[in-house]
C-alpha positions as CSV (number, residue, x, y, z in Angstrom):
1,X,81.9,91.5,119.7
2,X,80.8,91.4,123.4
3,X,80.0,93.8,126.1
4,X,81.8,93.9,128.9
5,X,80.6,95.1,132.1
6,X,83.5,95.6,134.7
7,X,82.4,96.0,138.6
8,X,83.8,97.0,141.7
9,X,81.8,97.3,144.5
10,X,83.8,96.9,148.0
11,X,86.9,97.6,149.1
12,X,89.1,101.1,148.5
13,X,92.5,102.4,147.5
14,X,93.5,102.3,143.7
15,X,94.0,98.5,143.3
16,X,90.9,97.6,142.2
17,X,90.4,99.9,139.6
18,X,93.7,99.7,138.4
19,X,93.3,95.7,137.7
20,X,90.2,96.0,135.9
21,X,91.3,99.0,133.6
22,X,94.7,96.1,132.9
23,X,91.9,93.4,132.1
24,X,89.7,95.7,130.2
25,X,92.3,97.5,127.9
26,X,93.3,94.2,126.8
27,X,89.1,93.4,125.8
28,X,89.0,96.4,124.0
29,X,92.0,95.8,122.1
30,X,90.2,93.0,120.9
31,X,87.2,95.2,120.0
32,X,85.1,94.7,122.5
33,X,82.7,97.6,124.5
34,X,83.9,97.9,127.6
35,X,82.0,100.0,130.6
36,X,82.4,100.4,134.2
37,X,80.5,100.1,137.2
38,X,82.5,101.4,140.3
39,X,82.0,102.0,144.0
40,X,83.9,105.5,144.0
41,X,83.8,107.2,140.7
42,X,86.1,110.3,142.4
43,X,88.5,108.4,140.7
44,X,87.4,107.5,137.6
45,X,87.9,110.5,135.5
46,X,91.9,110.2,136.5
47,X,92.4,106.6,135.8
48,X,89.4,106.0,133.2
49,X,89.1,109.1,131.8
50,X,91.4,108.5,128.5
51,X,89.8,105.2,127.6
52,X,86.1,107.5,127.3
53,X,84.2,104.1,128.3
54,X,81.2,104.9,130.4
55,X,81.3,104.7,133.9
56,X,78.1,104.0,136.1
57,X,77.8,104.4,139.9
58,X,77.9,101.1,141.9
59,X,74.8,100.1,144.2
60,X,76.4,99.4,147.6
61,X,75.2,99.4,151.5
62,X,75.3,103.0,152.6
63,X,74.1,102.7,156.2
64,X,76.9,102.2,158.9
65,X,76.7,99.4,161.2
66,X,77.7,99.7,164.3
67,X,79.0,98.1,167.7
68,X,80.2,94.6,165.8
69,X,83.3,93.9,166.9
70,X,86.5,93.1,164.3
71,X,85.4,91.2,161.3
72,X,87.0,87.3,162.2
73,X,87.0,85.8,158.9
74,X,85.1,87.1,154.9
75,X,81.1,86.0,156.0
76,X,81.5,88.5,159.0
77,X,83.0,91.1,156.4
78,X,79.5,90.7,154.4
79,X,77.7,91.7,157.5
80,X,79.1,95.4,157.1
81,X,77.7,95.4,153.3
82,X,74.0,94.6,154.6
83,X,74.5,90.6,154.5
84,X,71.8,90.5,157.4
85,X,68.9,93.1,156.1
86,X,67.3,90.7,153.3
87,X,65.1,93.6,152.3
88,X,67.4,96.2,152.3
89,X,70.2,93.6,150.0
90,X,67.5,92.9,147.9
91,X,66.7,96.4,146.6
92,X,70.5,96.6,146.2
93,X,70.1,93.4,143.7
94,X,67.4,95.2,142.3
95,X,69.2,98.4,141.5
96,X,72.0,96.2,140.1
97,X,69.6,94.2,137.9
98,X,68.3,97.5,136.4
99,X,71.8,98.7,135.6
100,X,72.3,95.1,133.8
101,X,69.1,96.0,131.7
102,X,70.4,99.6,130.9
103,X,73.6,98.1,130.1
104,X,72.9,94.7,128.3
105,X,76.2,93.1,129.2
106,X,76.9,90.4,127.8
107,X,79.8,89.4,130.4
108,X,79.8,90.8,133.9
109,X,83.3,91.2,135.1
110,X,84.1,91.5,138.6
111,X,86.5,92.8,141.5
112,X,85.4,92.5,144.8
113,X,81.9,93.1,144.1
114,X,79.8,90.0,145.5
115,X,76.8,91.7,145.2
116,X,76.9,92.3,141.5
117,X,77.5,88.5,140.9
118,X,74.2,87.8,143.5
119,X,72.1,90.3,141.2
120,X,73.4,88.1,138.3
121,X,72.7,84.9,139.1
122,X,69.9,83.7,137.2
123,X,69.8,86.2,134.8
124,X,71.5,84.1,132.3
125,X,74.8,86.8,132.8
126,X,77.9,85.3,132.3
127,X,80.5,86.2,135.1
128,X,83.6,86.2,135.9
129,X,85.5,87.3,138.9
130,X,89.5,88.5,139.2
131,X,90.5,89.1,142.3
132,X,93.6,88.9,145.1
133,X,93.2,86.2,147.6
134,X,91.3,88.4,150.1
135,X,88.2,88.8,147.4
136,X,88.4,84.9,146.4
137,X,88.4,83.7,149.9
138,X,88.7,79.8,149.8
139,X,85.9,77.5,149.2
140,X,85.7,76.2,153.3
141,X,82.5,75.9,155.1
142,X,82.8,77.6,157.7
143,X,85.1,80.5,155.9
144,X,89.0,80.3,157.3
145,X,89.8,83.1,159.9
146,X,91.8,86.1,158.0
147,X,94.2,86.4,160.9
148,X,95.6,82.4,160.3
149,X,99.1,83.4,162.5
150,X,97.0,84.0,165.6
151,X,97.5,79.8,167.6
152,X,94.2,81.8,169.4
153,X,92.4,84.6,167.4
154,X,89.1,85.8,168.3
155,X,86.6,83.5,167.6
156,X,83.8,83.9,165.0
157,X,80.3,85.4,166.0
158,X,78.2,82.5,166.9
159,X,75.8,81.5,164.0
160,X,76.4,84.2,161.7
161,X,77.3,82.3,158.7
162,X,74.1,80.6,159.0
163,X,72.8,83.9,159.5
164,X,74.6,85.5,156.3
165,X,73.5,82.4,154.5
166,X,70.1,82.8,155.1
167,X,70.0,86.1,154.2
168,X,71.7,85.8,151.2
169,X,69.0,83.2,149.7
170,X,66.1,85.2,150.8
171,X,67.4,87.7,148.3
172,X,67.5,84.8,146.0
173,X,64.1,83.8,146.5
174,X,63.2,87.7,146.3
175,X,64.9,87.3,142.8
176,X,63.5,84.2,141.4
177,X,67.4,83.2,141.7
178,X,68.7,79.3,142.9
179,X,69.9,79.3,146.3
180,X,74.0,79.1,147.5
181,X,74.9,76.3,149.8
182,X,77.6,78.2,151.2
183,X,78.8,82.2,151.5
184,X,81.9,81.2,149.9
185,X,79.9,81.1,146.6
186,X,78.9,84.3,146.9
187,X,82.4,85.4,145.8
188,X,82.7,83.2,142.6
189,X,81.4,83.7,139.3
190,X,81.3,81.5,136.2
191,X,84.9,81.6,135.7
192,X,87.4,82.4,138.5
193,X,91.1,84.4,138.1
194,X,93.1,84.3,141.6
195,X,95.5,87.0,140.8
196,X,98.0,86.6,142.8
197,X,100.8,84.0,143.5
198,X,100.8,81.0,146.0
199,X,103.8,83.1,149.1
200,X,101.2,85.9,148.6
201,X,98.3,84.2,148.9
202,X,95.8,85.9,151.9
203,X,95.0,82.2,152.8
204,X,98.0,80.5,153.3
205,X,95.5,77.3,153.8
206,X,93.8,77.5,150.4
207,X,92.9,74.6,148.8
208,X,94.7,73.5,145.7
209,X,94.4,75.9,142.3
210,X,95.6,78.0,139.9
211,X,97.4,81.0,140.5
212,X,97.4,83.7,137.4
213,X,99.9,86.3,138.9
214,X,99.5,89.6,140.3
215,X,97.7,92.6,138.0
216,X,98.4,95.9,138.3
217,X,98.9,99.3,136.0
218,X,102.5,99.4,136.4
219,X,103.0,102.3,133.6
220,X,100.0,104.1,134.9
221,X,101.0,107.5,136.8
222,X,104.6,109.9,136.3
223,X,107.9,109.1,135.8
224,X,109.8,109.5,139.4
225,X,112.2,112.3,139.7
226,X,115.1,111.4,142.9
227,X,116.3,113.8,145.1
228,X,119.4,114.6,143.9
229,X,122.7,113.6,146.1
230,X,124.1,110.3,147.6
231,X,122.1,107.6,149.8
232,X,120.2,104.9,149.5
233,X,116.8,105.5,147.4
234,X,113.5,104.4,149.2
235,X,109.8,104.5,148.1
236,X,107.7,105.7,150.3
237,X,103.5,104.7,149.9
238,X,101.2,105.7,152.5
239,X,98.2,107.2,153.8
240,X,98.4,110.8,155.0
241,X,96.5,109.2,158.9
242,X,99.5,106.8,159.2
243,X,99.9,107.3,163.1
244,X,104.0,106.9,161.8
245,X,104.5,108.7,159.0
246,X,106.1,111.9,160.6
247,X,108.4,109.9,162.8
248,X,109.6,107.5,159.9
249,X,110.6,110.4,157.2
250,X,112.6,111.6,159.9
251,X,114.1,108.5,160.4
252,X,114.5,108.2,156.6
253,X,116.0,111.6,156.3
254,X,118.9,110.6,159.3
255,X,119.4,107.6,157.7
256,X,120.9,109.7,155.1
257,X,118.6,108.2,152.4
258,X,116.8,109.8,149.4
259,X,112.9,109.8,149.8
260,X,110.2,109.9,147.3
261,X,107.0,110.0,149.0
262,X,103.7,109.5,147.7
263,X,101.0,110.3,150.2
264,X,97.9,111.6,148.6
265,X,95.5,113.9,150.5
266,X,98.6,114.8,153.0
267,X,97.9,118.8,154.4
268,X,100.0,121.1,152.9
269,X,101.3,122.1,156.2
270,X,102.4,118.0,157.2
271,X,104.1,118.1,153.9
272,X,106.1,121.8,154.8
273,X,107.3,120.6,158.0
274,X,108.5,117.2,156.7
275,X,110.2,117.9,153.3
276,X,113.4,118.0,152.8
277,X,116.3,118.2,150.4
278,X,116.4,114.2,150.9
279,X,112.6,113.8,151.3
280,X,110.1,115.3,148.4
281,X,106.5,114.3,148.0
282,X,104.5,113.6,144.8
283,X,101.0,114.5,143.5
284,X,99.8,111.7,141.6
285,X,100.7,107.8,141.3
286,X,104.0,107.0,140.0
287,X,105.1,104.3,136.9
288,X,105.6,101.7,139.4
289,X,107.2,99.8,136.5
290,X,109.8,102.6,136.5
291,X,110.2,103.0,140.7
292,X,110.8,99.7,141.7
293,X,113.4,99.3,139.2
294,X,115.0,102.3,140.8
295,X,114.4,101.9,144.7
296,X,116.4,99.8,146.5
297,X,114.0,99.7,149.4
298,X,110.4,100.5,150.1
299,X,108.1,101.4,152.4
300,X,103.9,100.8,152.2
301,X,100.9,99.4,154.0
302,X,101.2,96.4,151.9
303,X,98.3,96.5,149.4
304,X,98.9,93.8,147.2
305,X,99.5,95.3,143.8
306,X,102.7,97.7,145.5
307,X,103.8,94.6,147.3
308,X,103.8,92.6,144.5
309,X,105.4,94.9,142.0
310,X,108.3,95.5,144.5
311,X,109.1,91.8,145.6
312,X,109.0,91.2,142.1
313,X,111.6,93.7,141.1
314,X,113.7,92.1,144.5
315,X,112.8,95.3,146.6
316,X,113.1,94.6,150.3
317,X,110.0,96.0,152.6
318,X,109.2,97.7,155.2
319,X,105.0,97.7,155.9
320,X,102.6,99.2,157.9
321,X,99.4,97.7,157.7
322,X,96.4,99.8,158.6
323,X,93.7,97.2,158.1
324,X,93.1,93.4,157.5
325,X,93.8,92.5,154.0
326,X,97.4,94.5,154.4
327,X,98.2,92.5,157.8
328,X,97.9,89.3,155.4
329,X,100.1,89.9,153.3
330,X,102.2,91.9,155.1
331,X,102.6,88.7,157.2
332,X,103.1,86.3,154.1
333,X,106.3,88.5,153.3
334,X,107.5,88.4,156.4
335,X,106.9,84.7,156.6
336,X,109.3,84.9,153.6
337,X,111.7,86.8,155.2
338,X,111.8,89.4,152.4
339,X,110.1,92.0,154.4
340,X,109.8,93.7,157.8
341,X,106.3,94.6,159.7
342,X,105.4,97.1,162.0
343,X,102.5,98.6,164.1
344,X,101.2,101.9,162.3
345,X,100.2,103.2,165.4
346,X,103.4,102.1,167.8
347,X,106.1,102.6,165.2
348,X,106.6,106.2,166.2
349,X,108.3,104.9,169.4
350,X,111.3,103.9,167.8
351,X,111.4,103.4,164.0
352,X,115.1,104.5,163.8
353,X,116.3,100.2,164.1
354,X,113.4,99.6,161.3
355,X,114.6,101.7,159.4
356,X,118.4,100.8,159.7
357,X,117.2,96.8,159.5
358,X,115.4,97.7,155.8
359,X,118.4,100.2,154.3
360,X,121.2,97.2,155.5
361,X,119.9,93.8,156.1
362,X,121.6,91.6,153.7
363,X,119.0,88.5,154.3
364,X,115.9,90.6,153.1
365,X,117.1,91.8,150.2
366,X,118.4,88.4,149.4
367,X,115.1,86.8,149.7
368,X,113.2,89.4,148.5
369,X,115.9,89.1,145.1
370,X,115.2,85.2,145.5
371,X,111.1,85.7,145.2
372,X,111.9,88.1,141.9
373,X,114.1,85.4,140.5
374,X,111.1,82.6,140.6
375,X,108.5,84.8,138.8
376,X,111.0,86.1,136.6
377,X,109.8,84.6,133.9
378,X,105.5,85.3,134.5
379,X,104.6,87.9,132.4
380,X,101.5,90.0,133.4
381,X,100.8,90.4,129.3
382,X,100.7,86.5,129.0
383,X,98.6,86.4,131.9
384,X,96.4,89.3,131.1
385,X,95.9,87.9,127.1
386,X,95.0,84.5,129.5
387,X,92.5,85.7,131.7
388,X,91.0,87.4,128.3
389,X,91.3,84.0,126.1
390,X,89.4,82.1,128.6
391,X,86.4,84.8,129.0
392,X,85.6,84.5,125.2
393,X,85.8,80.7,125.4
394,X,83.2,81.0,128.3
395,X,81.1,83.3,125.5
396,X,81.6,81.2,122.2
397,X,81.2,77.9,124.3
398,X,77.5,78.3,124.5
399,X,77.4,80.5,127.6
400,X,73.8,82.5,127.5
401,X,74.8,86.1,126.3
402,X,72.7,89.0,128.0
403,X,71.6,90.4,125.2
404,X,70.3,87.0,124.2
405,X,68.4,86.7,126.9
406,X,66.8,90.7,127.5
C-alpha cells in the first residue's frame, strides 16, 4: 500500500482541512498511511485527532509584505507567499524537500499548497492537487482577474507575472527542477480534482473540464439543537470581526426567527448582549449534513464548502463576504438568483430589508431548490471513491513512487 502525504499550505478557515480529511479517510479505508502536512496545526488535534495520523507543520512565507495594493488576479496572490524573494522561496522548497525525505511519500496530495507541488517537482513525487476553483485557477497566460463582474477592475501590476515567473524558476534552477512556462502551473500537479461545480465555479471564464463536485465533512461537528418556539429557522456562520454581525442578529431576532449561530472566537461579552431566547450560539462546528436539512435560510461569508452544502440542500442565502475568494462565489450565487449579497462592513446601516428579502422571497428559494434538484443525484461518496480510483491508477500506471526513488 502507499503513503499518502496530504498538504495544505495557504489559505484559512476549516475548508481545507476538512476536504483533505474526506479524501484521506477514504485512502485509509483502503489501507493506505496517510499523514498530514498543514499550515495551522491549532486545528489539527480537533478535526485530525481521532484518525492518530501524524501531522507535520507546513513550511510557508512568514514575513509580511507590505504597501501592495489588492491582489488583481492568483500570480499577484503568490507575491504575498514570497513569489518575488527567489532565495528566501527556495529555502522554503528546501524545508519542504526535507520533510518529503522524513516522510517518503509516495503520493503528495494537495490543497492549496503550490509550494509543496514546486518542492516536488523533479523529485520523481507523484502529485495530485484537489481544490475549489480559487486554488485551480485556469490555465490563461496572463491569469484571469478574480473580480470578473468588474466591466473596469483595477488593473494588474505591470510585469509581475513575468516577475513571479521568473522567480519561480530560479527556485527551479536552485532545485535542479525543469522550469514552468507559465504561473498557472504552479497550481497543478500530476493529476487535477476541481472540486466544485460549473455555477460555482470562482472563474466563470474557465476553460472547458471536469467538474468532481464540492467536498466537505458534512457529519463532522454536533448535532444542532433549535431554539425552541415558532419562526422561521436560520443558520447563522460567521466571523466574530464581521463589521455586521451585531446589527443582523438583531434583525434576525425582530424578524421573529429562530437563530443558531456559530461564531467561533466571539467574546463572551458580544455573545451576552446578543443572545436571546430566539438567538443561541454554538461552540464547535455543526453536522452540516444535519443543519441544512433543517434551516430554511442561511446566513455566511460564502466559503465554498457552507455554500455548497446549503444550495445543495435548496437553502436560500444571505452572504457577507469578507475577502476575495467569498466575493466570488458569493457573486456566482447571486448571478443565480439563489442568494443575496451584502457589504460586511455597510450592512449595519439597514439589514432589516435583507433580512426580510432572505426569510420571504419566493424566487430565491425557488432557484436555490432548482440548483439542489440538478445535483441531486452527485454523490460526494461516488466522487470521493473517484478522486481515490484515479490516484492509485496514477501509482500502479508506472508513476515513479518516492520511496522508489529515496
Amino acid at each position: 500500500m502507499a503513503r499518502i502525504a496530504f498538504a495544505w499550505e495557504m489559505g484559512g478557515e476549516y475548508g481545507h482541512i476538512s476536504r483533505l480529511l474526506t479524501i484521506a479517510t477514504a485512502f485509509r479505508a483502503r489501507g493506505h498511511e496517510i499523514c498530514f502536512i498543514l499550515k495551522d496545526l491549532s486545528r489539527a488535534e480537533a478535526m485530525l485527532g481521532a484518525t492518530g495520523a501524524p501531522c507535520y507543520q507546513a513550511p510557508h512565507w512568514v514575513p509580511t509584505i507590505s504597501g501592495l495594493p489588492d491582489a488583481v488576479n492568483a500570480g499577484e496572490t503568490l507575491i504575498r507567499f514570497g513569489y518575488l524573494e527567489s532565495a528566501g522561496l527556495t529555502g522554503i522548497c528546501r524545508a519542504w524537500r526535507n520533510l518529503y525525505e522524513l516522510i517518503a511519500p509516495d503520493l503528495l496530495f494537495s490543497d492549496f499548497a503550490p509550494t509543496a507541488l514546486l518542492a516536488a517537482r523533479g523529485t520523481g513525487i507523484p502529485t495530485a492537487v484537489s481544490d475549489t476553483g480559487y486554488g485551480i485557477p485556469p490555465a490563461y497566460a496572463p491569469l484571469p482577474p478574480y473580480r470578473w463582474w468588474l466591466e473596469r477592475g483595477p488593473a494588474p501590476l505591470e510585469g509581475a507575472e513575468a516577475r513571479v515567473l521568473a522567480c519561480i524558476n530560479e527556485v527551479c534552477t536552485a532545485l535542479g527542477a525543469p522550469p514552468y512556462e507559465a504561473v498557472w502551473q504552479v497550481f497543478r500537479g500530476d493529476a487535477n480534482f476541481l472540486c466544485t461545480v460549473t455555477e460555482l465555479d470562482h472563474y466563470p471564464e474557465r476553460e472547458q473540464t471536469r467538474y468532481w463536485g464540492p467536498i466537505a465533512n458534512l457529519e463532522h461537528g454536533e448535532t444542532p439543537r433549535w431554539p425552541q418556539g415558532s419562526g422561521p429557522r436560520v443558520f447563522l456562520y460567521l466571523r466574530p470581526d464581521c463589521a455586521g454581525l451585531a446589527a443582523v442578529c438583531r434583525a434576525l431576532v425582530a424578524a421573529k426567527a429562530r437563530v443558531l449561530a456559530f461564531v467561533p472566537g466571539l467574546e463572551d461579552q458580544v455573545r451576552d448582549a446578543l443572545k436571546s431566547r430566539r438567538l443561541s450560539f454554538v461552540d464547535q462546528p455543526l453536522r452540516m449534513d444535519v443543519v441544512r436539512n433543517q434551516c430554511d435560510a442561511a446566513i455566511c461569508h460564502a466559503g465554498l464548502g457552507t455554500t455548497a452544502a446549503l444550495l445543495a440542500a435548496g437553502r436560500p442565502l444571505l452572504m457577507l463576504p469578507s475577502q476575495t475568494e467569498q466575493a466570488m462565489i458569493a457573486m456566482r450565487v447571486q448571478r443565480l438568483g439563489a442568494g443575496l449579497v451584502a457589504d460586511a462592513r455597510r450592512i449595519d446601516a439597514n439589514p432589516t430589508a435583507l433580512i426580510r428579502s432572505l426569510l420571504t422571497d419566493e424566487g430565491l428559494r425557488e432557484r436555490a431548490r432548482a440548483f439542489a434538484a440538478r445535483y441531486r443525484t452527485v454523490g460526494q461518496n461516488d466522487t470521493v471513491e473517484g478522486i481515490v480510483d484515479a490516484c492509485e491508477g496514477m501509482l500502479g500506471n508506472g508513476v515513479a513512487r518516492a520511496s522508489d526513488t529515496a
